[in-house]
C-alpha positions in Angstrom: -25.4 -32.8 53.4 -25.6 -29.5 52.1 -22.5 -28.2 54.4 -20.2 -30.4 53.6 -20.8 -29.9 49.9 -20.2 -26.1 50.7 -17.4 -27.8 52.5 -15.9 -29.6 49.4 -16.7 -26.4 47.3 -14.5 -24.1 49.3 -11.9 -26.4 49.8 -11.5 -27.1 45.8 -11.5 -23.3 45.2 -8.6 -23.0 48.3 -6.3 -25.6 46.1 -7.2 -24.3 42.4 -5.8 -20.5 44.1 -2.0 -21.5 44.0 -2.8 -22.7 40.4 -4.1 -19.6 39.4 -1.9 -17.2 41.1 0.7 -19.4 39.2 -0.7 -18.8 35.8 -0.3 -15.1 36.3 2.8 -13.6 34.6 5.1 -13.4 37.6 5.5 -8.8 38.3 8.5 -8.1 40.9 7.8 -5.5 43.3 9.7 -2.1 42.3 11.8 -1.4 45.0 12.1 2.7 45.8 16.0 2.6 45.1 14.9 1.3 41.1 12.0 4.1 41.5 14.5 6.5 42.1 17.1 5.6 39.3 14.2 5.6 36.8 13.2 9.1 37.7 16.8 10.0 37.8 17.4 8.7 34.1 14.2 10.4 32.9 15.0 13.8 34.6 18.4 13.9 33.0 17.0 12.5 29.8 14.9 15.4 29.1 18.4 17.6 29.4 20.4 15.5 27.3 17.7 15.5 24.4 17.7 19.1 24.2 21.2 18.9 23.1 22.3 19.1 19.5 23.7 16.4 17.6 27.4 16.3 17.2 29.0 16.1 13.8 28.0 13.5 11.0 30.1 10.2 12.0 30.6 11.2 16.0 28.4 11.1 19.3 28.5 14.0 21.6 30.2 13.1 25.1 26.7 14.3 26.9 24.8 11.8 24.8 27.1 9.1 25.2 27.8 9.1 29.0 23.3 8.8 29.3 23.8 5.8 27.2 26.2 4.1 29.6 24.0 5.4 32.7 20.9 3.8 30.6 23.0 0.6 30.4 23.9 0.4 34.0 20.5 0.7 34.9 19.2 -1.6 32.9 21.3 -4.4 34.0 20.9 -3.5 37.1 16.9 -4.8 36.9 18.0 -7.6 35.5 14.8 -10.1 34.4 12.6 -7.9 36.9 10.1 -5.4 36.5 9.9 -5.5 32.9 8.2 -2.5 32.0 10.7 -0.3 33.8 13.4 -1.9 31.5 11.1 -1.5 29.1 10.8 2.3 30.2 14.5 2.9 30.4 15.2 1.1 27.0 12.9 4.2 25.3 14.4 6.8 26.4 17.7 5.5 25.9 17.1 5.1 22.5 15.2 8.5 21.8 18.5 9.5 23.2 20.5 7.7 20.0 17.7 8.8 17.3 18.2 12.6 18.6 22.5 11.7 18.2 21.6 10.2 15.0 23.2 7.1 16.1 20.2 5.6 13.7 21.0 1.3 14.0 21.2 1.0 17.9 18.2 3.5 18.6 16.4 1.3 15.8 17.2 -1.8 18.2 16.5 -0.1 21.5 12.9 1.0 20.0 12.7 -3.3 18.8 13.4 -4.5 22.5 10.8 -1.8 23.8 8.1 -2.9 21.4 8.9 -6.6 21.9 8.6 -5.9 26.2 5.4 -4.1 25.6 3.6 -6.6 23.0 4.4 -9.0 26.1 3.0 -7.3 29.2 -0.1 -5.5 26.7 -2.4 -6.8 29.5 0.0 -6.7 32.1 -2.4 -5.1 35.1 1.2 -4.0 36.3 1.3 -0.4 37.2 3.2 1.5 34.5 6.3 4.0 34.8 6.2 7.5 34.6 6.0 8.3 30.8 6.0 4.9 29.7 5.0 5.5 25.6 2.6 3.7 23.7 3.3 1.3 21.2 2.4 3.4 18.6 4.5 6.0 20.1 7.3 4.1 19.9 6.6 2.3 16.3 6.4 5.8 14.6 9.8 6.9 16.3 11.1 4.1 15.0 10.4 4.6 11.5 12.7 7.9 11.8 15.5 5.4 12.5 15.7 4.6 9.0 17.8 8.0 8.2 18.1 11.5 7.4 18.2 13.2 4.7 17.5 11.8 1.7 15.2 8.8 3.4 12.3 10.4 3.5 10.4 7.8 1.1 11.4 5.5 3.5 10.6 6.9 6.5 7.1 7.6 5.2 6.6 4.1 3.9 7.2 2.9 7.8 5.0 5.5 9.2 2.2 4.1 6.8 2.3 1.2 7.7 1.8 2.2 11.2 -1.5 0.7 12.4 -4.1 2.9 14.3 -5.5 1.5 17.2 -8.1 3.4 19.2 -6.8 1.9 22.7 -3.1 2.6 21.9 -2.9 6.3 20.2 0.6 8.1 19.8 1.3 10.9 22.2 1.5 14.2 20.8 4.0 16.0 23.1 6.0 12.4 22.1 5.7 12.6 18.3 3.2 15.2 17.3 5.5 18.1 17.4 8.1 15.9 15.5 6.3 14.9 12.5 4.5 18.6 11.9 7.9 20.0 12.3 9.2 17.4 10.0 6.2 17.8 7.1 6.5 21.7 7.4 10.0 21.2 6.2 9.4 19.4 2.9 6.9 22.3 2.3 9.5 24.2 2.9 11.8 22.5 0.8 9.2 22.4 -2.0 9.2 18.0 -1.1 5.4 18.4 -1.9 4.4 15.0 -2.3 6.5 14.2 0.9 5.1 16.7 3.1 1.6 15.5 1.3 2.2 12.0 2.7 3.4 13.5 6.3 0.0 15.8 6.5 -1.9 12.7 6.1 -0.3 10.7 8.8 -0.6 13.5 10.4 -4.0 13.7 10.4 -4.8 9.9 10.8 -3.1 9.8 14.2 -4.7 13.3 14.9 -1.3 14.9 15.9 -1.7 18.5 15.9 -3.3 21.0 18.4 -3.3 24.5 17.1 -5.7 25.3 14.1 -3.1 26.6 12.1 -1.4 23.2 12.2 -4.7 21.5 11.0 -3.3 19.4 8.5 -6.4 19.7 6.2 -5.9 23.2 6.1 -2.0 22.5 4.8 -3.1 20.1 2.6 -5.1 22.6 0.7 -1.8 24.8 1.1 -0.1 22.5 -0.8 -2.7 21.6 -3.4 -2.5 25.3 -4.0 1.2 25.6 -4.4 1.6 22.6 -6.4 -1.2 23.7 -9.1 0.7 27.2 -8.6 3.5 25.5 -9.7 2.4 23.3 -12.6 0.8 26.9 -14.5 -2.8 25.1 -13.9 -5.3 27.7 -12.2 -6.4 26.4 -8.5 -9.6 25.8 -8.0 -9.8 27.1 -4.6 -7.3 29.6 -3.2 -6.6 28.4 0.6 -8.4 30.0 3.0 -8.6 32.4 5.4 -6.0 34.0 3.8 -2.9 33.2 1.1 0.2 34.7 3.1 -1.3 33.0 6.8 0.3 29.9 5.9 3.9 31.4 5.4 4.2 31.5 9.3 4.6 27.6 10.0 7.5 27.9 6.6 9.7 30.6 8.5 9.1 28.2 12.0 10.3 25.0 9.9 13.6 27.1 8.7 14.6 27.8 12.0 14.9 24.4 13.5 16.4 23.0 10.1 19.2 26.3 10.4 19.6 25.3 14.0 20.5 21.4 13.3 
């Protein structure tokens, strides 16, 4: 009696597998030759960044040819694997965002964040530096212009959620939005780079001490009272001039673009 209900047990457990298995979202088996065109893209994508933009209104030929080679191997995964697509779609579009091509890098960084809501608790092993979503949300928000759409820009990176499991990446971003920040100081934008130190420091997306942003927050409180006539409270500290350093760094980029 008591085998064959061990019997009957087993068996319903071998028919309710199939079911189960089904349920799963289906993950297609990345073949080597897909492996090694990711790793491809991604090793000339990291080239092709470093590359300046072209002139206002025009792509560069070096960014555009990575575009097509993005697109060719994209389609070429079809419906499979879609984190690799996923993969491919971000760096293709950091690739637009860096040739200021600012519409279809904000749609690349749309299809990404739409792939990776999906497969959030996909089990699916992930592609060499697959970004967060966060990552990829506050790039996004950089899509919305250049000069002059800072307000903007800053309104989508507030309303950037912080989420413990998912944190931005600071070789991804980090360098990006202190570069950025430092500028506006530099540009006397004070309650732009204000608004930058603070998302700054929400994500926690600095690594040196001198790029604390606390510590150029009180930089700036000092300059703007400075500014105003009023007598600051607090001079920043350790010293007045240390802060002039990250300035000259922020000129040099902004000279260079």
């Amino acid at each position: 009696m008591r085998d064959t209900w061990k019997q009957r047990s087993v068996g319903c457990l071998l028919l309710l597998l199939p079911c189960l298995l089904l349920a799963r979202p289906a993950q297609s088996q990345v073949t080597d030759e897909q492996k090694a065109g990711y790793n491809a893209l991604r090793k000339k994508y990291f080239v092709v960044l470093a590359l300046l933009p072209d002139a206002p209104g025009k792509v560069r030929k070096e960014h555009r040819q990575y575009v097509d080679s993005a697109n060719k191997y994209i389609e070429s995964l079809g419906d499979t694997n879609p984190l690799y697509k996923a993969a491919a779609q971000y760096l293709k579009a950091r690739v637009l965002l860096r040739a200021k091509a600012y519409p279809l890098a904000r749609q690349e960084f749309d299809t990404c964040l739409e792939v990776l809501d999906k497969n959030a608790d996909s089990e699916a092993r992930r592609p060499p530096g697959m970004p967060t979503r966060c990552t990829v949300r506050i790039l996004r928000a950089f899509t919305a212009g250049d000069e002059g759409h800072e307000n903007e820009i800053l309104t989508e990176l507030e309303a950037v959620p912080l989420a413990e499991d998912d944190p931005p990446k600071y070789d991804e971003v980090g360098r990006l939005l202190n570069k950025w920040a430092d500028t506006m100081l530099y540009k006397e934008q004070l309650d732009q780079a204000a608004r930058a130190y603070e998302i700054i420091r929400k994500f926690s997306l600095w690594e040196d001490e001198q790029d604390d942003p606390k510590r150029k927050l009180q930089l700036l409180e000092y300059r703007r009272q400075s500014k105003t006539g009023a007598q600051p409270a607090v001079a920043p500290a350790p010293a007045a001039a240390a802060p002039a350093q990250p300035e000259a760094a922020a000129q040099q980029p902004a000279a260079a673009e």
